[in-house]
N, C-alpha and C positions, 0 to 999 in steps of 0.2 A: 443788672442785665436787662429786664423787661422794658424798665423806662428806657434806657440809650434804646432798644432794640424799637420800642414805639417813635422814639426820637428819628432814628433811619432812617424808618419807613414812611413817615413823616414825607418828609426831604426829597427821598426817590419819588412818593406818587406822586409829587406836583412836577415830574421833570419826565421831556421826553428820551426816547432812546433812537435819536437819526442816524446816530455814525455807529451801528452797532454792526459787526460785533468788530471793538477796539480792540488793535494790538500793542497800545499802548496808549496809556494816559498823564496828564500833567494836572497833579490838584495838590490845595494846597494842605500844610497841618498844624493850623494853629488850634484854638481850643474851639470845639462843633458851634459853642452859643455862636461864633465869629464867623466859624465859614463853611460848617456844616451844609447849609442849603448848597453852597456853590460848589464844595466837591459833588453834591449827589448830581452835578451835571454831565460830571467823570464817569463815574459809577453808573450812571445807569447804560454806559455805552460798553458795559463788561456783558459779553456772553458768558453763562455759567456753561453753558452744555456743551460748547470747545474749550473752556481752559482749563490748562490743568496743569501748567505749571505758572505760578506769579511773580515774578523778580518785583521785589522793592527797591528803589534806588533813593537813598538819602542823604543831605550832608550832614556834616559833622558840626554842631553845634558848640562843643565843651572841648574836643580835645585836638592839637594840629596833629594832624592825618597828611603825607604826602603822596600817599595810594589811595586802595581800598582795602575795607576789612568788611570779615566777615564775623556770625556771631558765632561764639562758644557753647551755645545751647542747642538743643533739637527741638524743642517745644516752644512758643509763644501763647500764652494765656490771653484768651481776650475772655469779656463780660459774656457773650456769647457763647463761644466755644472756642478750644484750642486748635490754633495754626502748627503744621508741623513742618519746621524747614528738609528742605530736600536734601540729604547727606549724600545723595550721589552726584550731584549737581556740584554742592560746594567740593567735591572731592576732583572735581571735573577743575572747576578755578582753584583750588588751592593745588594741582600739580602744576599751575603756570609760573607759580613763583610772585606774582603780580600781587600776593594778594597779601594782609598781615589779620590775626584775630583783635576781636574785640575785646576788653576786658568786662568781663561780667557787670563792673560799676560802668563802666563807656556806653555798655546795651541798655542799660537800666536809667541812664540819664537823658540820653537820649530820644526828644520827642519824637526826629523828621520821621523815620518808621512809624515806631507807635501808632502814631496818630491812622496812620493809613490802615493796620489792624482791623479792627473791629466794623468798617468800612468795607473793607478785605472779605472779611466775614459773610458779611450783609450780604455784597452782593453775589457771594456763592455759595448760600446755603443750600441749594437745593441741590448742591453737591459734594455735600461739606466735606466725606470720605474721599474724597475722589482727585484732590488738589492740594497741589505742596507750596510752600515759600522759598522764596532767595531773597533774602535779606543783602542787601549791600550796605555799606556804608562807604560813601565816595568824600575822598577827602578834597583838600586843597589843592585840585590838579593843574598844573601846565596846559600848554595847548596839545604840545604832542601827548602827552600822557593822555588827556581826551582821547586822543585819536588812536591811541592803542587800546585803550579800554573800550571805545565803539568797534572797535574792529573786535578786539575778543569778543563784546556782545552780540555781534551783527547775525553770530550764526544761531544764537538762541531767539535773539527776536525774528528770524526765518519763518521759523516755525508758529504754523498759526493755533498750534494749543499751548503756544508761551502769551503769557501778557505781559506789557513792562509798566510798573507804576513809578511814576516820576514826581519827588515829593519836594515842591517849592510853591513856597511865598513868594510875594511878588514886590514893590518897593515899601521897604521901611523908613519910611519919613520921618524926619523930628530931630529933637537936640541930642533926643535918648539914644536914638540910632547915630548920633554925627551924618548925618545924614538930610540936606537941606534944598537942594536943586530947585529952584521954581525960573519956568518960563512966566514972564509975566501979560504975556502977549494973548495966554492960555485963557487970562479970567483968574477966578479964584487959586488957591494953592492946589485945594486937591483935583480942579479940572488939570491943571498942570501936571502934575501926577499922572493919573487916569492918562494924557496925552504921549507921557514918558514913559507906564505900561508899556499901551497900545502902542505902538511904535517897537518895542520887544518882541510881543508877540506878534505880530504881524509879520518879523523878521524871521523870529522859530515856526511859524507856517509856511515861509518859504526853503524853511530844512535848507538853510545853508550854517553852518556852524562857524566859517569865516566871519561873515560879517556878521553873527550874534555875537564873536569875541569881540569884533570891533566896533560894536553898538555898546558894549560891558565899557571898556577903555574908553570911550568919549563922553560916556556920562554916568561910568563907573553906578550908576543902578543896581539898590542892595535888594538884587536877587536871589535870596542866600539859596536856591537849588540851583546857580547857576551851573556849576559843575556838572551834578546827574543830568541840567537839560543839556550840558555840552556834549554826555558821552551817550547820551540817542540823537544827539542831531548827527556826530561820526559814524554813529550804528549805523544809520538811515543812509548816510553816504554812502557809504561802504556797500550796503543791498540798494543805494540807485545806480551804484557803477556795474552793477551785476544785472541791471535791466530789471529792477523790481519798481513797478508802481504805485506810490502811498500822496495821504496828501496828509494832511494835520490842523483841524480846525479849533479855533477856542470857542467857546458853548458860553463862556459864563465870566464877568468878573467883576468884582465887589470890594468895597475898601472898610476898614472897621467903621472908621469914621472916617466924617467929611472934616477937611484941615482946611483954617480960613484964616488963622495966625502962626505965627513962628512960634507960640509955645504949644501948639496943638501936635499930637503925633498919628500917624496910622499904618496899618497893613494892610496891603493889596491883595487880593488871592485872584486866580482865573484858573478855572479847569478846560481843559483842551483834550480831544482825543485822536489817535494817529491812525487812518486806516488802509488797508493795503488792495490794491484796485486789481 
């Protein structure tokens, strides 16, 4: 607990907080040695002293999921201290029918949450009593199914003591991933890369979710939160057709490694935070 918790704070003091206070954020969750600094670019755009409720939106890693689920526990353990999920909330999604639980072994395997956890934590301690979780886990959605799932969220992300964390990596390069795409026009592999990013997110700052499916489909980019980022680009819709103002900026992004052959591999992370004008 102490070390991760000096680990953190680490992270967060060397970052600023311009888009604060976020109603939403995009970072990533692989292991902190990797990309710890570049979520605390996320995190530090969390006000603790409006939030008070956190949806976590994850994919599914281990198991084909064609909704969302939700988890079978009321408690999450971090090193820190324990998250408590909101059981009125989940009671709120689970009478829409939309939603299936998780199995105990599904929650347990599962990093894309986790990881966000103890993060979670950090940056609302000085509220620690005072804030619940919504745990999701967003599977293998369609497009409409996106668009119904942003439309369910659209009225929780309204409200400005909800935050939404949105938990994706950004391209998996290499043979390991089947995954190989180089522009060569780019320069090195991983400039290409970094170019095939940014070109993503550049598109999820202009919150249109059309054409981030059809940035996905032309260079099929293993964005494995593509899903959760598809069903807050639909949120987002959904409250700009309603005349609400947000914009969505990325802060931060970083690759494990630099890839300079075809047997090299890497992952991308960029945290981004969404704020509402």
């Amino acid at each position: 607990g102490p070390q991760l918790n000096a680990q953190l704070e680490g992270w967060l003091s060397q970052v600023q907080s311009t888009k604060r206070p976020a109603r939403a954020i995009i970072a990533p969750h692989a292991g902190y040695t990797y990309c710890g600094s570049c979520a605390a670019h996320a995190y530090k755009q969390v006000d603790p002293n409006i939030t008070r409720k956190i949806f976590i939106l994850g994919p599914s890693h281990h198991v084909p999921l064609s909704r969302c689920a939700l988890s079978s526990v009321d408690i999450y353990r971090t090193p820190l201290y324990d998250l408590r999920i909101d059981q009125k909330i989940y009671g709120e999604l689970w009478k829409t029918g939309m939603f299936e639980r998780m199995s105990l072994q599904t929650d347990e395997d599962e990093h894309s949450i986790e990881m966000h956890l103890p993060y979670t934590a950090k940056a609302m301690e000085s509220h620690k009593d005072e804030f619940t979780i919504i745990p999701v886990l967003v599977g293998a959605l369609s497009e409409s199914k996106e668009q119904e799932f942003g439309k369910l969220f659209s009225k929780y992300l309204a409200d400005p003591s909800n935050l939404f964390v949105v938990s994706s990596d950004f391209c998996h390069w290499g043979q390991r991933f089947r995954y190989s795409y180089y522009d060569e026009s780019q320069g090195e592999i991983y400039r290409s890369i970094e170019h095939l990013d940014k070109m993503g997110m550049s598109i999820i700052e202009q919150l249109d979710p059309v054409s981030f499916s059809n940035y996905l489909k032309k260079y099929h980019n293993t964005i494995c939160g593509r899903h959760p980022i598809g069903v807050l680009l639909n949120a987002i819709n959904e409250l700009q057709k309603n005349g609400m103002n947000m914009s969505f900026s990325f802060l931060n992004y970083a690759q494990s490694s630099q890839c300079r052959n075809w047997q090299d591999s890497s992952v991308s992370y960029a945290a981004g935070a969404l704020m509402v004008h």
